[in-house]
PLY file of the C-alpha trace (Angstrom):
ply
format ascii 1.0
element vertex 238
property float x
property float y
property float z
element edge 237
property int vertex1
property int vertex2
end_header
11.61 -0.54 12.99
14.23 0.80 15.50
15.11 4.39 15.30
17.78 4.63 13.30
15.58 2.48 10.40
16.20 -0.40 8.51
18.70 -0.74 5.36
17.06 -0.01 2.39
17.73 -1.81 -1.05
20.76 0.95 -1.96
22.01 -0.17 1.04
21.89 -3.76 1.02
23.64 -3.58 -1.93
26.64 -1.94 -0.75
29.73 -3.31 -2.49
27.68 -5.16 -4.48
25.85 -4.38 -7.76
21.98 -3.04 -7.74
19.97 -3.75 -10.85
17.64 -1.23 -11.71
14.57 -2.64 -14.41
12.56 -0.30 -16.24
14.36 2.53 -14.64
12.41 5.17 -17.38
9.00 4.26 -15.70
10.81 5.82 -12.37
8.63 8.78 -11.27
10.03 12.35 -10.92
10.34 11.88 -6.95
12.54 8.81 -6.90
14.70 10.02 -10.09
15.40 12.94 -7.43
16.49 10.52 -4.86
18.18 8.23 -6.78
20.36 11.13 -7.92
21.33 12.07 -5.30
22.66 8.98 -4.51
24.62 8.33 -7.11
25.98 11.86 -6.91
26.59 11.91 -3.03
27.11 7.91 -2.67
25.08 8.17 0.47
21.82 7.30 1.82
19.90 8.55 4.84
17.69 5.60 6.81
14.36 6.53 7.57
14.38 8.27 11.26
18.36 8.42 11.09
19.83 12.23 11.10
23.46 10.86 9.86
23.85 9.61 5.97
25.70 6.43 5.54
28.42 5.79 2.63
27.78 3.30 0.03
29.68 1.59 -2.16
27.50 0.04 -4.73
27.86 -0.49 -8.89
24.76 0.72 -10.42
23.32 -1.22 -13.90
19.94 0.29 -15.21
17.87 -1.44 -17.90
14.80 0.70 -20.09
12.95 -0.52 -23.17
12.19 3.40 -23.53
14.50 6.23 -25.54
15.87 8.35 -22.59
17.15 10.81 -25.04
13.39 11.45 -25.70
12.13 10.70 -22.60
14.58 13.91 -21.77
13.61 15.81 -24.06
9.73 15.50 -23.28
10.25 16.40 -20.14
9.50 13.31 -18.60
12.91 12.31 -17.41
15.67 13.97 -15.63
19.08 15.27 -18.45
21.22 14.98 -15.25
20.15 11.25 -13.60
20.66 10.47 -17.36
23.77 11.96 -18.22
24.90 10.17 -14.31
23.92 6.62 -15.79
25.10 7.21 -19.52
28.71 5.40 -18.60
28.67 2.46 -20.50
25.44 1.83 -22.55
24.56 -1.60 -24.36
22.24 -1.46 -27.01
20.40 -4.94 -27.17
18.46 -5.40 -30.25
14.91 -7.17 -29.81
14.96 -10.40 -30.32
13.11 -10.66 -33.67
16.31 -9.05 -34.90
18.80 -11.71 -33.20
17.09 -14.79 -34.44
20.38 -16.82 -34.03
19.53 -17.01 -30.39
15.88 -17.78 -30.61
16.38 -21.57 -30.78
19.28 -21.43 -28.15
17.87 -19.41 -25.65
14.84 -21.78 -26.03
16.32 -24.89 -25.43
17.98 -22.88 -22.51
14.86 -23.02 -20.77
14.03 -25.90 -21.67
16.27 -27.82 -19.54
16.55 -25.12 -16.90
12.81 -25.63 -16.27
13.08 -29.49 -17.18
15.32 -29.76 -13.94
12.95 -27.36 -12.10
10.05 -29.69 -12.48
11.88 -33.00 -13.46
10.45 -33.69 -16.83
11.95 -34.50 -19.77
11.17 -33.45 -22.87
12.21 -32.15 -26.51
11.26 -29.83 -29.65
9.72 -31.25 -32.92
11.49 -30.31 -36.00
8.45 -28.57 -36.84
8.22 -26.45 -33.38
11.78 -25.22 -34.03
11.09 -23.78 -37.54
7.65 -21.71 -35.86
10.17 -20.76 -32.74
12.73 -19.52 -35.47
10.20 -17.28 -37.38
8.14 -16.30 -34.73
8.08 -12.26 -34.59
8.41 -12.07 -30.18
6.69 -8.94 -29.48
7.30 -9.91 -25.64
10.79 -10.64 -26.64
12.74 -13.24 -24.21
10.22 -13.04 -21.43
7.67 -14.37 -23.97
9.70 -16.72 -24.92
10.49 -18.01 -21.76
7.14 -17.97 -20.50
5.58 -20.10 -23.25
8.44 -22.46 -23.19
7.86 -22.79 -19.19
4.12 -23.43 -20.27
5.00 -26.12 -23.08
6.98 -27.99 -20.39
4.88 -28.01 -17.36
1.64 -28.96 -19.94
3.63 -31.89 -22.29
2.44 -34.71 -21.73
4.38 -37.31 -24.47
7.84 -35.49 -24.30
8.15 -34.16 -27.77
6.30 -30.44 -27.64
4.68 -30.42 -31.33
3.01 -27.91 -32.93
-0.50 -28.88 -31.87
0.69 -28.14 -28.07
1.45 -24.24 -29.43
-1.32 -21.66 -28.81
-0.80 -18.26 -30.43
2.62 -19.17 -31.87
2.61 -19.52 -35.83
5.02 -19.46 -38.50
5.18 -16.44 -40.72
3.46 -16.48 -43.71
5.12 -16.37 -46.81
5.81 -12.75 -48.05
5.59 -11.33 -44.36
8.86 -12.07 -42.33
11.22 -12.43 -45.96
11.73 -8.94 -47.33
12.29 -10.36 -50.25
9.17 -12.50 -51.44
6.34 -10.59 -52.75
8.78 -8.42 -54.19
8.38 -9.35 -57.62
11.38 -9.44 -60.42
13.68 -5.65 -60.45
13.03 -3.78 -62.67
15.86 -4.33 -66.09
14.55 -1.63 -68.07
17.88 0.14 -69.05
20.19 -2.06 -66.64
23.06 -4.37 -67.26
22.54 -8.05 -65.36
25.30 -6.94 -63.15
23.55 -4.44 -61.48
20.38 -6.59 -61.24
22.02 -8.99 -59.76
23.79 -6.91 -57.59
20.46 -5.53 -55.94
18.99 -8.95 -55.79
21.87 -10.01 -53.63
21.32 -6.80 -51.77
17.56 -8.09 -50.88
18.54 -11.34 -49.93
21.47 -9.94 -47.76
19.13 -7.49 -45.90
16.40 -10.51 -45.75
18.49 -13.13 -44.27
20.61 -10.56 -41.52
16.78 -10.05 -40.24
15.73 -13.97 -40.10
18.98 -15.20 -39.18
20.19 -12.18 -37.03
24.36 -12.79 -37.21
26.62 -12.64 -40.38
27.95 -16.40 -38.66
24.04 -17.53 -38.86
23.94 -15.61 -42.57
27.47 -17.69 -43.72
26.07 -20.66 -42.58
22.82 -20.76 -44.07
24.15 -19.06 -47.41
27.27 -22.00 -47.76
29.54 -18.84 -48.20
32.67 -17.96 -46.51
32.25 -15.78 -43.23
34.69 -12.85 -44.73
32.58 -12.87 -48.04
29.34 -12.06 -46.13
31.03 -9.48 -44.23
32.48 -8.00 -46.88
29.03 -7.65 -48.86
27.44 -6.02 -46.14
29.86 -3.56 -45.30
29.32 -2.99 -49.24
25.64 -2.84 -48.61
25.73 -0.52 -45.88
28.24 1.81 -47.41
25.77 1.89 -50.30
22.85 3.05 -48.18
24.97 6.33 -47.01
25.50 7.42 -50.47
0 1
1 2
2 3
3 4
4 5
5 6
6 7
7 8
8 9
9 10
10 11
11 12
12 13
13 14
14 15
15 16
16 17
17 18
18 19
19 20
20 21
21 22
22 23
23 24
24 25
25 26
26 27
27 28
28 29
29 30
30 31
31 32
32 33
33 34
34 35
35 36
36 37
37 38
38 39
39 40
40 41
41 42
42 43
43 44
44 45
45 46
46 47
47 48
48 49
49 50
50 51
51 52
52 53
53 54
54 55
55 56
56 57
57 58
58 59
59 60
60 61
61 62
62 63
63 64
64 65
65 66
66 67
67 68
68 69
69 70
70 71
71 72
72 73
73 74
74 75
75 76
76 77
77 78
78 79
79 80
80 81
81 82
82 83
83 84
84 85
85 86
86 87
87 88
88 89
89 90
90 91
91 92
92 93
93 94
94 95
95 96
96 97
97 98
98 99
99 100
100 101
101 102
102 103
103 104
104 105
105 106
106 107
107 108
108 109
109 110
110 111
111 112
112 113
113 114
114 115
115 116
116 117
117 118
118 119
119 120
120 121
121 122
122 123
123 124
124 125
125 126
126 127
127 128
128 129
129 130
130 131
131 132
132 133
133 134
134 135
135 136
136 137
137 138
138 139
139 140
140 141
141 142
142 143
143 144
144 145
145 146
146 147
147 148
148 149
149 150
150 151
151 152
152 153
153 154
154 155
155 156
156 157
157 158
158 159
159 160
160 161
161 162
162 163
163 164
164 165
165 166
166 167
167 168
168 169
169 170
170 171
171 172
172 173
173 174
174 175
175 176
176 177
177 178
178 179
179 180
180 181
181 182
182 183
183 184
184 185
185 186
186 187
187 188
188 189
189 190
190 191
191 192
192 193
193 194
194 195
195 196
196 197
197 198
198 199
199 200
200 201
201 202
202 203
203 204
204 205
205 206
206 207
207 208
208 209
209 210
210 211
211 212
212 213
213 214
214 215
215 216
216 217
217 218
218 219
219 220
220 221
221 222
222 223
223 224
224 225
225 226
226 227
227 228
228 229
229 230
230 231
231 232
232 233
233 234
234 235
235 236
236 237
């Protein structure tokens, strides 16, 4: 290293953009540092006495509540109020199940090219990739699909070639089954009805993830669906 240091990964991004993963599992030091950056735009090379400008756009991902993280003390209100500019909320993916099956054949071919094989989902495969829950959310997926590839052997990945990947048992990922009927005890049919539709609204938003997916499935114009859950959600705020 020469005495005025080497360029450091701030640096090397300079008019540029410099992804930041897990930035709440930054410790207290570096949140310091990094704040300073992004308050001063400079950084100072290791054995150099004069800062250098940057010019760099900053994009910070966190699985972790900041707000809480904040509050508990265990991440700095200022570096957080300095990277609250424009925040994207990205559900998991058990709640966007409309891009389960796209994202999957996704990688699929990407790693198909990457290795040079060939190969395809069963029917059957699809439907456990669809109501799989994803606690490891894309990078699971993504991993096992990598691992289906590289270990398929007849080019159609069946469900014998999954290994703790199963469909959801009836009653557990549909809201709705197990239920049992409403109670009609001093109701008109309307309003039965009316919270059965509720149930199956609310169930198929969280297996199909889109109001699109929802229309689709349901046979039912894309406006009507909309309409019913803006109905549903104004109902909840009552």
């Amino acid at each position: 290293m020469g005495k005025h240091g080497k360029a450091g990964l701030v640096e090397a991004a300079s008019s540029g953009t410099l992804f930041l993963d897990e930035i709440g599992e930054l410790p207290m030091t570096m949140q310091s540092r990094l704040l300073r950056v992004l308050q001063d735009w400079e950084v100072l090379r290791v054995g150099a006495t004069t800062p250098k400008k940057v010019d760099v756009r900053v994009i910070a991902a966190t699985n972790k509540e900041l707000e809480k993280e904040v509050a508990h003390g265990a991440f700095r209100s200022d570096l957080y109020y300095r990277l609250k500019v424009a925040v994207l909320n990205i559900p998991p993916l058990r709640k966007r199940r409309a891009d389960i099956l796209p994202l999957a054949q996704g990688f699929l071919t990407y790693y198909g090219r990457k290795y040079r094989k060939c190969a395809r989902f069963s029917e059957e495969v699809e439907q456990i990739l669809q109501n799989y829950s994803w606690p490891g959310n894309v990078r699971e997926l993504e991993n096992l699909v990598q691992g289906l590839l590289v270990t398929c052997k007849q080019g159609i990945i069946d469900a014998r070639d999954l290994s703790g990947i199963r469909p959801v048992a009836p009653g557990q990922g549909d809201p709705v089954a197990g239920r049992g009927m409403p109670s009609i005890e001093g109701r008109s049919l309307k309003s039965i009805m009316k919270e059965v539709e509720n149930a199956l609204i609310e169930a198929g938003l969280k297996r199909y993830g889109s109001i699109g997916e929802l229309s689709r499935h349901f046979q039912m114009d894309r406006s009507t669906i909309f309409r019913k859950v803006k109905e549903l959600e104004a109902a909840k705020k009552r």
